[in-house]
DSSP file (Angstrom, degrees, kcal/mol; ACC not computed):
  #  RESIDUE AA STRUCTURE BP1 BP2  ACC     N-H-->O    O-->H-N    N-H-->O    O-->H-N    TCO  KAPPA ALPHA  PHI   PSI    X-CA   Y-CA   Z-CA
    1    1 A X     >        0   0    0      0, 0.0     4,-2.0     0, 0.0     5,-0.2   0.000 360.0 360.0 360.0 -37.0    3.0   25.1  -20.0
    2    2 A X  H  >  +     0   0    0      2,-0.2     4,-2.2     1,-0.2     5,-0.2   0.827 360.0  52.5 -86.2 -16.4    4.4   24.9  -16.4
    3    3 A X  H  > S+     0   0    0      2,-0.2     4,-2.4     3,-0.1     5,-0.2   0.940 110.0  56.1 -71.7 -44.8    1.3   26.0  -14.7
    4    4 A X  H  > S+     0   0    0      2,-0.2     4,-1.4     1,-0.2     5,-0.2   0.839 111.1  48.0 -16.6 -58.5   -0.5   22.8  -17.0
    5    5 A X  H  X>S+     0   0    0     -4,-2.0     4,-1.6     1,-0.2     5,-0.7   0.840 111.0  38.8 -90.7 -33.6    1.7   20.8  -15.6
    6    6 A X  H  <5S+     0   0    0     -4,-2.2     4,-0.3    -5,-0.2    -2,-0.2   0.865 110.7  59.7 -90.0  -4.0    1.7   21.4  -12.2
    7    7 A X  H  <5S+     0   0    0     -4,-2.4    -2,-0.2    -5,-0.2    -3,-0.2   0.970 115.9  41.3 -52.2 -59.9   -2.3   21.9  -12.1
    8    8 A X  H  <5S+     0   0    0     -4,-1.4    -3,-0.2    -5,-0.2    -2,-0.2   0.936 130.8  24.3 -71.1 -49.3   -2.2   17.8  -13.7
    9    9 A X  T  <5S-     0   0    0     -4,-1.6     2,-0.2    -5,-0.2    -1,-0.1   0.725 107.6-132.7-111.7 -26.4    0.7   16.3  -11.3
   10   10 A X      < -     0   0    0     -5,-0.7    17,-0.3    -4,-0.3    -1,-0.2  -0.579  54.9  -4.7 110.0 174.8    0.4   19.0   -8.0
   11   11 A X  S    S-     0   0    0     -2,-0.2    16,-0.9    15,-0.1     2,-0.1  -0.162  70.7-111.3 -59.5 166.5    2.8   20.5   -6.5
   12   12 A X  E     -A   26   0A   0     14,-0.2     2,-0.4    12,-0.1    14,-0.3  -0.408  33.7-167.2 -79.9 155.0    6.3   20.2   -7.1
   13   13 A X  E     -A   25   0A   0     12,-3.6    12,-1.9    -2,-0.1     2,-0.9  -0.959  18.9-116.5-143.9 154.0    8.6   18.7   -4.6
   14   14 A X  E     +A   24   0A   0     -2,-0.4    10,-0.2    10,-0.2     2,-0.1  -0.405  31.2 177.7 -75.6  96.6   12.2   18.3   -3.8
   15   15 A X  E     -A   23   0A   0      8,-2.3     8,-5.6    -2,-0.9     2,-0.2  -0.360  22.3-124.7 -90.3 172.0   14.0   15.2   -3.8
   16   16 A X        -     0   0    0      6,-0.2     2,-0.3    -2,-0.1     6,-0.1  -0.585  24.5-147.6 -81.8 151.2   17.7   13.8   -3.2
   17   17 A X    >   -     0   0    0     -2,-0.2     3,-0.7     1,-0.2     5,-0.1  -0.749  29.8-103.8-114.0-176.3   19.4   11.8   -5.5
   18   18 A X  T 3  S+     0   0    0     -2,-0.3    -1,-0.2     1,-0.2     2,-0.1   0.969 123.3  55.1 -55.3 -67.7   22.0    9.0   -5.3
   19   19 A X  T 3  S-     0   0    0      1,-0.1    -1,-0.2    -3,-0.1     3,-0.1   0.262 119.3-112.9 -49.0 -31.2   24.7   11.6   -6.4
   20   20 A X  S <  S+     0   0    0     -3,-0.7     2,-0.6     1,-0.2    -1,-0.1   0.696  75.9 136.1  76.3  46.7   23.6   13.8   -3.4
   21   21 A X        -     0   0    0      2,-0.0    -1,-0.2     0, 0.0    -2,-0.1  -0.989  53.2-128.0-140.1 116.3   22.2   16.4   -6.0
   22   22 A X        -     0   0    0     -2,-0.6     2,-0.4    -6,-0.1    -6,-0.2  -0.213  28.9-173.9 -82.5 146.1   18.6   17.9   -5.1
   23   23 A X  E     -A   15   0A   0     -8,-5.6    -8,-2.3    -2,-0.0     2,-0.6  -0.965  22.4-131.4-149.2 143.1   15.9   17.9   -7.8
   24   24 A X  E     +A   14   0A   0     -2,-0.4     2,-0.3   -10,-0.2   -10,-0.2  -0.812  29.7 175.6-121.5 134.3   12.6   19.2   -8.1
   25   25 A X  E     -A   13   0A   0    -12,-1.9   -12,-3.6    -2,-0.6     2,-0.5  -0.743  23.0-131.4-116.9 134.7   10.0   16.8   -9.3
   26   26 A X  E     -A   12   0A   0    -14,-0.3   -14,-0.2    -2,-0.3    14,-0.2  -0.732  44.7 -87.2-100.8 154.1    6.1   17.2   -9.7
   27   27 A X  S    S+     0   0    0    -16,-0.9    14,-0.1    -2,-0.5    -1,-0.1  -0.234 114.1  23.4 -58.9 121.7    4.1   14.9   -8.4
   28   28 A X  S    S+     0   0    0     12,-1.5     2,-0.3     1,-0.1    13,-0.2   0.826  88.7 174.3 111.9  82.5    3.3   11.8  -10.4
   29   29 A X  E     -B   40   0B   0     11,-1.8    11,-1.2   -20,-0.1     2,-0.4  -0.499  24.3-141.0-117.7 174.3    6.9   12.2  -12.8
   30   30 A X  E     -B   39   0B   0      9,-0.3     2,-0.3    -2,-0.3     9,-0.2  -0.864  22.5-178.1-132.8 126.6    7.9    9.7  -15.3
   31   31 A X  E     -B   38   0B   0      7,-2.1     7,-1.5    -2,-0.4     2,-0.3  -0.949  20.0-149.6-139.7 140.5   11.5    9.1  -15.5
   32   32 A X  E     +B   37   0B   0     -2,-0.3     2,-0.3     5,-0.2     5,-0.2  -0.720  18.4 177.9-122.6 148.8   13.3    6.8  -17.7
   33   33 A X  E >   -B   36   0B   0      3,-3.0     3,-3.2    -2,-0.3    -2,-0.0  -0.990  68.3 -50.1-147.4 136.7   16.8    5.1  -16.1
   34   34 A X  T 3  S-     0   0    0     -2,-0.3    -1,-0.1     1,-0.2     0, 0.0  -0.005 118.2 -19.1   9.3-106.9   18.3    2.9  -18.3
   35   35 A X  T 3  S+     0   0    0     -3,-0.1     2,-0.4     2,-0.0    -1,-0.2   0.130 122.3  73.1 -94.0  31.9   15.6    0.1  -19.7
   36   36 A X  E <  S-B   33   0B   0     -3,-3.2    -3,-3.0    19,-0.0     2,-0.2  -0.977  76.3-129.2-133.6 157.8   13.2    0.6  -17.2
   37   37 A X  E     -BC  32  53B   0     16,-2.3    16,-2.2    -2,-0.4     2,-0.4  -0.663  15.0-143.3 -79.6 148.3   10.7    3.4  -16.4
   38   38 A X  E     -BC  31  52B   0     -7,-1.5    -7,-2.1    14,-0.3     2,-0.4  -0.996   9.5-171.8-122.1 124.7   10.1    5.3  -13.0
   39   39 A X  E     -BC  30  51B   0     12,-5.5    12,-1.3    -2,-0.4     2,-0.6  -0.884  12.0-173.3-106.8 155.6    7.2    6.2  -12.0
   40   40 A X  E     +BC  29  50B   0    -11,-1.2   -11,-1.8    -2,-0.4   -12,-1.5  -0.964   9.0 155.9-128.6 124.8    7.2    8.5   -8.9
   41   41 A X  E     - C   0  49B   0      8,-1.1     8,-1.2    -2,-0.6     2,-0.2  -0.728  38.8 -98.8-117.4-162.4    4.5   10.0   -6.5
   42   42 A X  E     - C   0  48B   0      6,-0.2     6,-0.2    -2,-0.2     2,-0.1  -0.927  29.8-138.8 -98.2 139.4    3.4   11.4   -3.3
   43   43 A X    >   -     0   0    0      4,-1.1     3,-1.7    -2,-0.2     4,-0.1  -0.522  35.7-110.1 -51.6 139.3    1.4    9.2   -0.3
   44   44 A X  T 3  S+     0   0    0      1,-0.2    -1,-0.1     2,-0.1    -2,-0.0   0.812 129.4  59.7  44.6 -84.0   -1.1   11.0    1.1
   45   45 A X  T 3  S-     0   0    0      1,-0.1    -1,-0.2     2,-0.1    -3,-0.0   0.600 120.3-113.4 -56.4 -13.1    0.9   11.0    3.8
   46   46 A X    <   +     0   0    0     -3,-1.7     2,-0.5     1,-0.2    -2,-0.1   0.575  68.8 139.5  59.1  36.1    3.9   13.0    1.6
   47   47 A X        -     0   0    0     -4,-0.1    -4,-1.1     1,-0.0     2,-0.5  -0.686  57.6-126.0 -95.6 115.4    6.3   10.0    1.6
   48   48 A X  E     +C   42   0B   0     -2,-0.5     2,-0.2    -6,-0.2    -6,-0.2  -0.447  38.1 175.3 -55.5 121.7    7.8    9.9   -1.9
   49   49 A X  E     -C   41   0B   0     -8,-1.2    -8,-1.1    -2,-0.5     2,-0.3  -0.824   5.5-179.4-118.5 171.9    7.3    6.3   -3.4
   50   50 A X  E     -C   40   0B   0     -2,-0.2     2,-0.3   -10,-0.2   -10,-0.2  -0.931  16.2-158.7-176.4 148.7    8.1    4.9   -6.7
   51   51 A X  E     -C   39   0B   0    -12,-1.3   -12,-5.5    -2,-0.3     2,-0.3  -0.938  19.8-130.6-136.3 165.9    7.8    1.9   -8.7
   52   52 A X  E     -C   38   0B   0     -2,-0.3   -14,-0.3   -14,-0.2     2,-0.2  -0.815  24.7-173.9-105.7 145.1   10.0    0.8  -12.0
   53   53 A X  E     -C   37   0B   0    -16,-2.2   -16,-2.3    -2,-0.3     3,-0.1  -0.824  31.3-135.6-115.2 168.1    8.1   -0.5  -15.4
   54   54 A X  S    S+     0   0    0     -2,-0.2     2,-0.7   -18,-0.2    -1,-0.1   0.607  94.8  47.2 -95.6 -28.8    9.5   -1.9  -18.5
   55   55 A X  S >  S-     0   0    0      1,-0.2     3,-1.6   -18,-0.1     4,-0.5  -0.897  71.1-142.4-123.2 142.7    7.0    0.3  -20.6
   56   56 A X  T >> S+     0   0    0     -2,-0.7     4,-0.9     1,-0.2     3,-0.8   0.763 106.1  68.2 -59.5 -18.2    6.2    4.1  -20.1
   57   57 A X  H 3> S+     0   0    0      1,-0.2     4,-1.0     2,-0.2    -1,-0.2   0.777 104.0  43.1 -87.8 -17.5    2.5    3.0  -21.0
   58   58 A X  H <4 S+     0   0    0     -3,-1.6    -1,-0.2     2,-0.2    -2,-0.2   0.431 109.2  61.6-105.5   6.5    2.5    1.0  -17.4
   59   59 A X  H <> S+     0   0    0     -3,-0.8     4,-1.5    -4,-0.5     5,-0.3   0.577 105.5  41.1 -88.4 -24.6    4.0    3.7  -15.8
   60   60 A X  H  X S+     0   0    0     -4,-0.9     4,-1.4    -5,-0.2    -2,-0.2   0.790 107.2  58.4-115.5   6.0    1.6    6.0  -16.4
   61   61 A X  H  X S+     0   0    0     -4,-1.0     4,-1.7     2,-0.2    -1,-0.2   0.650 109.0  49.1 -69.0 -33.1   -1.4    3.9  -15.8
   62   62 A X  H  > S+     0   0    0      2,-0.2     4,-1.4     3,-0.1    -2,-0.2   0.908 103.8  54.3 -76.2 -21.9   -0.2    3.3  -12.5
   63   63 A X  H >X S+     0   0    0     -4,-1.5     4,-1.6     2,-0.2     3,-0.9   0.948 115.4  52.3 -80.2 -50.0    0.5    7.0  -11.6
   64   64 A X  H 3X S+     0   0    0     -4,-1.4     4,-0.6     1,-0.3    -2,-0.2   0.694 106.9  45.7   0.9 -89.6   -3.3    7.2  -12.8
   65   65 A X  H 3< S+     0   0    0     -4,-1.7    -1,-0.3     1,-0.2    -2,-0.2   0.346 109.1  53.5 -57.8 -31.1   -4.5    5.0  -10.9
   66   66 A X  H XX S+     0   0    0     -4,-1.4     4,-4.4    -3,-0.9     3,-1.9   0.959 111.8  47.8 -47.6 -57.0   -2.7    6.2   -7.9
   67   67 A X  H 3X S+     0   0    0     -4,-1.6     4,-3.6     1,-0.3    -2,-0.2   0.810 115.0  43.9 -26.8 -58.0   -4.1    9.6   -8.4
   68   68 A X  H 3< S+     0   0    0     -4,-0.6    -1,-0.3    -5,-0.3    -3,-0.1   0.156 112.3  50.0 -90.3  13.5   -7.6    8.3   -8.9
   69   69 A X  H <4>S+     0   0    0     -3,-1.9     5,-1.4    -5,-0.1     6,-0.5   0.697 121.9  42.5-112.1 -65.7   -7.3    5.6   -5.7
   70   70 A X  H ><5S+     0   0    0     -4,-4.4     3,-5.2     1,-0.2     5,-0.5   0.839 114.2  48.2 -41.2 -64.6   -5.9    9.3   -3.6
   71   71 A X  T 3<5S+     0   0    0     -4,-3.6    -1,-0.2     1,-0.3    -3,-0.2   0.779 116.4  42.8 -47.2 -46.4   -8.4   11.4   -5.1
   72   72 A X  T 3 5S-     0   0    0     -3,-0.4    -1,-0.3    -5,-0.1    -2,-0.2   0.601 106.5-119.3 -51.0 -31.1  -11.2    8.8   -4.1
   73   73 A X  T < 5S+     0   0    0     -3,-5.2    -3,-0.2    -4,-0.4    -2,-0.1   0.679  88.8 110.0  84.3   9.2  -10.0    8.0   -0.7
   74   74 A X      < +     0   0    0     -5,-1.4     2,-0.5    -4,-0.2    -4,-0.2   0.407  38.4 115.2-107.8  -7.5   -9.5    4.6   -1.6
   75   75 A X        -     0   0    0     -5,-0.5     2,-0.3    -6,-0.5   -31,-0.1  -0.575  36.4-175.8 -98.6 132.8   -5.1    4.3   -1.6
   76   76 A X        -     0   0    0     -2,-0.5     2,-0.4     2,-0.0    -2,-0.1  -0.633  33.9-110.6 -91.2 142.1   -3.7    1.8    1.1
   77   77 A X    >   -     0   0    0     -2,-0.3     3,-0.9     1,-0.1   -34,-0.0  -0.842  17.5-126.5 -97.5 144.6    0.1    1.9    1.1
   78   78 A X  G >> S+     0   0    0     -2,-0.4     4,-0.8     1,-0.3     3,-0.5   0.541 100.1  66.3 -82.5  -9.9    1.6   -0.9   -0.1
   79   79 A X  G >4 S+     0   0    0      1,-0.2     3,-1.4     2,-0.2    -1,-0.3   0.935  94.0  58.9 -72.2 -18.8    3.9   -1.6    2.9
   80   80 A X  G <4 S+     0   0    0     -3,-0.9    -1,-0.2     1,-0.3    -2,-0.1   0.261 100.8  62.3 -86.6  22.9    0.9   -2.4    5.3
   81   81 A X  G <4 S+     0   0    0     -3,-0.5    44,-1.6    43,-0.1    43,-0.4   0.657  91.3  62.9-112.0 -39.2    0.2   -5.1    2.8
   82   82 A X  S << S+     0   0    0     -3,-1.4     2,-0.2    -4,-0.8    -2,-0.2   0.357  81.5 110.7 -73.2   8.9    3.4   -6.7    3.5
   83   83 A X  S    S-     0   0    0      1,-0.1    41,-2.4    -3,-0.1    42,-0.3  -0.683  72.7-117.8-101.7 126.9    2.3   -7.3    7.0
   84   84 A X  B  >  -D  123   0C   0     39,-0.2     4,-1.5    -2,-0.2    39,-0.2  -0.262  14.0-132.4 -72.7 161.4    1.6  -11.0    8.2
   85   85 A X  H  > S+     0   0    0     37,-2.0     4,-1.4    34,-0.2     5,-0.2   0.694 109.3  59.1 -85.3 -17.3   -1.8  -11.7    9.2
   86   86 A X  H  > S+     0   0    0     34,-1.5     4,-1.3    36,-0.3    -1,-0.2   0.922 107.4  44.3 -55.7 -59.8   -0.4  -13.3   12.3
   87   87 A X  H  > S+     0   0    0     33,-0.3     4,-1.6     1,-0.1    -2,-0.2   0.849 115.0  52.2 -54.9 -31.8    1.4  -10.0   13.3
   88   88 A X  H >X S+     0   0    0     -4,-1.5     3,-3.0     2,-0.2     4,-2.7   0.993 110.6  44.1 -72.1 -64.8   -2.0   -8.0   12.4
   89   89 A X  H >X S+     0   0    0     -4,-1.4     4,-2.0     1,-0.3     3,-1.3   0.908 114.0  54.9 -61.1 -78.2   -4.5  -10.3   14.7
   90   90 A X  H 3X S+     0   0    0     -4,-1.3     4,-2.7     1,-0.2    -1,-0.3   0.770 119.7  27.5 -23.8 -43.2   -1.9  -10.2   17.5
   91   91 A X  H <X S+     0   0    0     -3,-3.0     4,-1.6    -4,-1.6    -2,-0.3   0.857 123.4  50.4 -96.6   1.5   -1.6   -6.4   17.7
   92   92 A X  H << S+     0   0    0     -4,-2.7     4,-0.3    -3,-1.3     3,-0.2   0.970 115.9  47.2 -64.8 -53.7   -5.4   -5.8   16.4
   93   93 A X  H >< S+     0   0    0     -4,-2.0     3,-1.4    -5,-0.3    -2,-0.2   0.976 112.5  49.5 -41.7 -66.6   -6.2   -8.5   19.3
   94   94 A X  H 3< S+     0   0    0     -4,-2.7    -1,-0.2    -5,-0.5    -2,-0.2   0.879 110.4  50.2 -62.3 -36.4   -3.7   -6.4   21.9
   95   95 A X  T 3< S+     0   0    0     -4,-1.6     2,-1.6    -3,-0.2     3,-0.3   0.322  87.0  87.3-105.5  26.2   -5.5   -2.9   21.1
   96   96 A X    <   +     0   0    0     -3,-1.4     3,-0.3    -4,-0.3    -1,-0.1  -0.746  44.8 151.7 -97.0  86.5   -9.2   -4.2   21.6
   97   97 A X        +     0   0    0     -2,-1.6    -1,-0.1     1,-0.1    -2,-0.1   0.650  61.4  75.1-107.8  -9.3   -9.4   -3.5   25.7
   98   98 A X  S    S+     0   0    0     -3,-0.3     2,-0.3     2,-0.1    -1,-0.1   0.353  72.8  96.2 -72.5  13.4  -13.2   -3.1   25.3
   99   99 A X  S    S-     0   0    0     -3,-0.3     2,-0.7     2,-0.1    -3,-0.0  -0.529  74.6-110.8 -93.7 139.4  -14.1   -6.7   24.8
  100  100 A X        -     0   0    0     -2,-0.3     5,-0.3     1,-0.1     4,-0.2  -0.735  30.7 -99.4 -81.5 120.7  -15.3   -8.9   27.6
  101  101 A X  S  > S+     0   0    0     -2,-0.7     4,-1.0     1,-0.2    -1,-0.1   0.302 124.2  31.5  22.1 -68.8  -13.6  -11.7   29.2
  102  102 A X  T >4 S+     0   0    0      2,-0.2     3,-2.7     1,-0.1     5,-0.3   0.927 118.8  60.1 -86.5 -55.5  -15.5  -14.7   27.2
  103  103 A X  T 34 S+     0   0    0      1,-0.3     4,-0.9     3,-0.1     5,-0.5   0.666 109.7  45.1 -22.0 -65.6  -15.8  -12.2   23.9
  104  104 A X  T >> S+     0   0    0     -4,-0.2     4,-2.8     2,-0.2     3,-1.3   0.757 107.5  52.6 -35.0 -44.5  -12.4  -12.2   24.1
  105  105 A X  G X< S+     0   0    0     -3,-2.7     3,-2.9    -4,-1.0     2,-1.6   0.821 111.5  49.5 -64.0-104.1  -11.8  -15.8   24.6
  106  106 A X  G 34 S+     0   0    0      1,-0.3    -1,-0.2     2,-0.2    -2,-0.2  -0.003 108.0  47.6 -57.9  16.7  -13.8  -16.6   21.6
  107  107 A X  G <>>S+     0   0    0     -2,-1.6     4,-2.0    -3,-1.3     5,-0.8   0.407 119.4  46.5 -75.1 -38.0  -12.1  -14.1   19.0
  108  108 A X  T <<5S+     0   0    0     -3,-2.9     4,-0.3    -4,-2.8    -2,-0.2   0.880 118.3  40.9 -67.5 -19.1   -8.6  -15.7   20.6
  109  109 A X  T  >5S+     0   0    0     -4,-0.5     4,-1.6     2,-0.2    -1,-0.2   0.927 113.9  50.1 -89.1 -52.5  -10.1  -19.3   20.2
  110  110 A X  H >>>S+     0   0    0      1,-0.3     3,-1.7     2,-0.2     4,-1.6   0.959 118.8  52.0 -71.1 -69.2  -11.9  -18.3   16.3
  111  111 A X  I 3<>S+     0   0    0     -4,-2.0     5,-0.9     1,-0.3    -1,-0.3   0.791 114.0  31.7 -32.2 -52.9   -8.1  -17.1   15.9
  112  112 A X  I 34<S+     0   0    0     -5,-0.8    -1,-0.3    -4,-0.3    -2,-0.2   0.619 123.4  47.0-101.3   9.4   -6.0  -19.9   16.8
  113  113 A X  I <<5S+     0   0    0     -3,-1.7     4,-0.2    -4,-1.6    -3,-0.2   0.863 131.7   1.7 -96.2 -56.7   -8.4  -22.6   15.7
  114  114 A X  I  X5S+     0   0    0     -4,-1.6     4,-0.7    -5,-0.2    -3,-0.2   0.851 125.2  43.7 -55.6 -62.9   -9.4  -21.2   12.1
  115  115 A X  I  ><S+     0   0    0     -5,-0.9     4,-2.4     1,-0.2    -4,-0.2   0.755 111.5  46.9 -84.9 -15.8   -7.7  -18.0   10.8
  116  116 A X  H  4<S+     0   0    0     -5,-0.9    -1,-0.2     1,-0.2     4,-0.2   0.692 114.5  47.4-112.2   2.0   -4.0  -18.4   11.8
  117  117 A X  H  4 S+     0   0    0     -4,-0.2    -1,-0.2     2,-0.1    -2,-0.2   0.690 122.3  34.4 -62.7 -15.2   -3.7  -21.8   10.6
  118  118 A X  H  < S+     0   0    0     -4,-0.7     3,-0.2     1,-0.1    -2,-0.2   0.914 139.4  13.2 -90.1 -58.7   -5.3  -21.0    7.5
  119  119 A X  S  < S+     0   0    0     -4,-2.4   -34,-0.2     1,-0.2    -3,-0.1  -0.309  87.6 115.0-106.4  40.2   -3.9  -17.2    6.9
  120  120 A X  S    S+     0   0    0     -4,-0.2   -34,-1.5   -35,-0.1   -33,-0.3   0.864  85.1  27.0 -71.8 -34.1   -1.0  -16.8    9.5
  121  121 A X  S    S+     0   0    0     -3,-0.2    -1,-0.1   -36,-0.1     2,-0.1   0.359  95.4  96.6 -79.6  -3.6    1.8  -16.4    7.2
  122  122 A X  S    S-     0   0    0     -3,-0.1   -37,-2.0     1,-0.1   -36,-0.3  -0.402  81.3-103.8 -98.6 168.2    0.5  -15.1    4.5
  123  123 A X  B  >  -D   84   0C   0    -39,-0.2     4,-0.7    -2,-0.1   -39,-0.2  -0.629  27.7-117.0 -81.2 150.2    0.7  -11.0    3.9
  124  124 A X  T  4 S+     0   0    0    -41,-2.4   -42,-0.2   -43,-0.4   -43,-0.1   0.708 119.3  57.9 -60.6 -27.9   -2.5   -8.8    4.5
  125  125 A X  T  4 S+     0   0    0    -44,-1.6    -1,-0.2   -42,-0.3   -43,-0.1   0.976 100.6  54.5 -72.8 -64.2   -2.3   -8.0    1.0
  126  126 A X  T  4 S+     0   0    0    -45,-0.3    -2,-0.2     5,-0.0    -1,-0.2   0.794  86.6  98.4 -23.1 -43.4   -2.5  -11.8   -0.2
  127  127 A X     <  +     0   0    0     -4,-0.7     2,-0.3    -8,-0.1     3,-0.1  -0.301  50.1 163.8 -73.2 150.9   -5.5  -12.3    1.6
  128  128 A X    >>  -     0   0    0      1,-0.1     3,-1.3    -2,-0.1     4,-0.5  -0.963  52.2 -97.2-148.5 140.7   -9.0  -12.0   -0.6
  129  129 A X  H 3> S+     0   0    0      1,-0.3     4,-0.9    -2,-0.3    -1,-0.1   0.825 121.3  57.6 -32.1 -51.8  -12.9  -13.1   -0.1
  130  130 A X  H >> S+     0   0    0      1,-0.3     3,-1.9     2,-0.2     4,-1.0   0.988 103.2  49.1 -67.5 -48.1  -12.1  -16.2   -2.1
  131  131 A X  H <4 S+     0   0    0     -3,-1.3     3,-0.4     1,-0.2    -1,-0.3   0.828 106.4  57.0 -56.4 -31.7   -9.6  -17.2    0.0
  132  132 A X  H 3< S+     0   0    0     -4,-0.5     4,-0.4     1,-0.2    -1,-0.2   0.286  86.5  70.7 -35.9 -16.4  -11.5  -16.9    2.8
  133  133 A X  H X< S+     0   0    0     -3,-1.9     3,-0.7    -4,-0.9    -1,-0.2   0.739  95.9  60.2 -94.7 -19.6  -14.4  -19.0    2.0
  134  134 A X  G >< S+     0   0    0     -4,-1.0     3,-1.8    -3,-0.4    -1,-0.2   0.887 102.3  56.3 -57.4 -31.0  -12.0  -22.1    2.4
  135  135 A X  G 3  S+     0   0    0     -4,-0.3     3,-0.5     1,-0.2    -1,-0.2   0.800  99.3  51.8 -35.8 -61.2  -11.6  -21.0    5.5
  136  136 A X  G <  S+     0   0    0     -3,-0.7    -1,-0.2    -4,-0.4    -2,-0.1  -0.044 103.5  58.6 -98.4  13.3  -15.2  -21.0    6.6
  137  137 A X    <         0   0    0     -3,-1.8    -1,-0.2     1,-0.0    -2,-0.1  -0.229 360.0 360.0-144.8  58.4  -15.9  -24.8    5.5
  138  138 A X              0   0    0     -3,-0.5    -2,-0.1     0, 0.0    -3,-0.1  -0.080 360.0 360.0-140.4 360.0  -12.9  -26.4    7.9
């Protein structure tokens, strides 16, 4: 049974708790804490995350669906989604040093005339094609 189970979730790994008391977890756990579920994985990267549900049946379609995003090459971490789209352009803008003179000027002009009134506050996650096409008739 324990080779089943870490074959399906991965290896195991050791976390902390509040308590200070170490526990070893396999990746992509279910945990129930009072009325809510936790669901826990590993990034990629091996950074533990976790998110809480109210039903074990939406806990474990998101550890799924993490799995199947890694396995795919497709999972973004959700913090770089919390990132304004003002803050992106600036440092996306700063690490472009191959551009020429007017290019530049007229990504820095397309930027402050169109996209950072439109999207400047909003989070990189927020933004989507449909929101964009408002964009493009201003």
């Amino acid at each position: 049974m324990r080779d089943l189970r870490d074959a399906f979730c991965g290896t195991p790994f050791t976390s902390r708790s509040r308590q200070g008391r170490n526990s070893t977890v396999p990746i992509g756990a279910l945990g129930k804490r009072e009325a809510t579920w936790i669901a826990r994985y590993r990034a990629p990267g091996g950074q533990e995350r976790s998110r809480t549900f109210e039903r074990k049946i939406d806990a474990e379609r998101f550890l799924n669906d993490q799995e199947h995003r890694k396995a795919r090459g497709e999972w973004i971490d959700p913090t770089l989604g919390r990132v304004r789209f003002d803050e992106y352009a600036e440092s996306w803008l700063s690490m472009t040093t191959h551009l020429r003179p007017g290019t530049r000027a007229n990504i820095d002009g397309r930027l402050r005339n169109h996209l950072l009134p439109h999207f400047g506050d909003m989070p990189m996650a927020a933004i989507r094609p449909v929101s964009s096409s408002g964009c493009s008739e201003r």
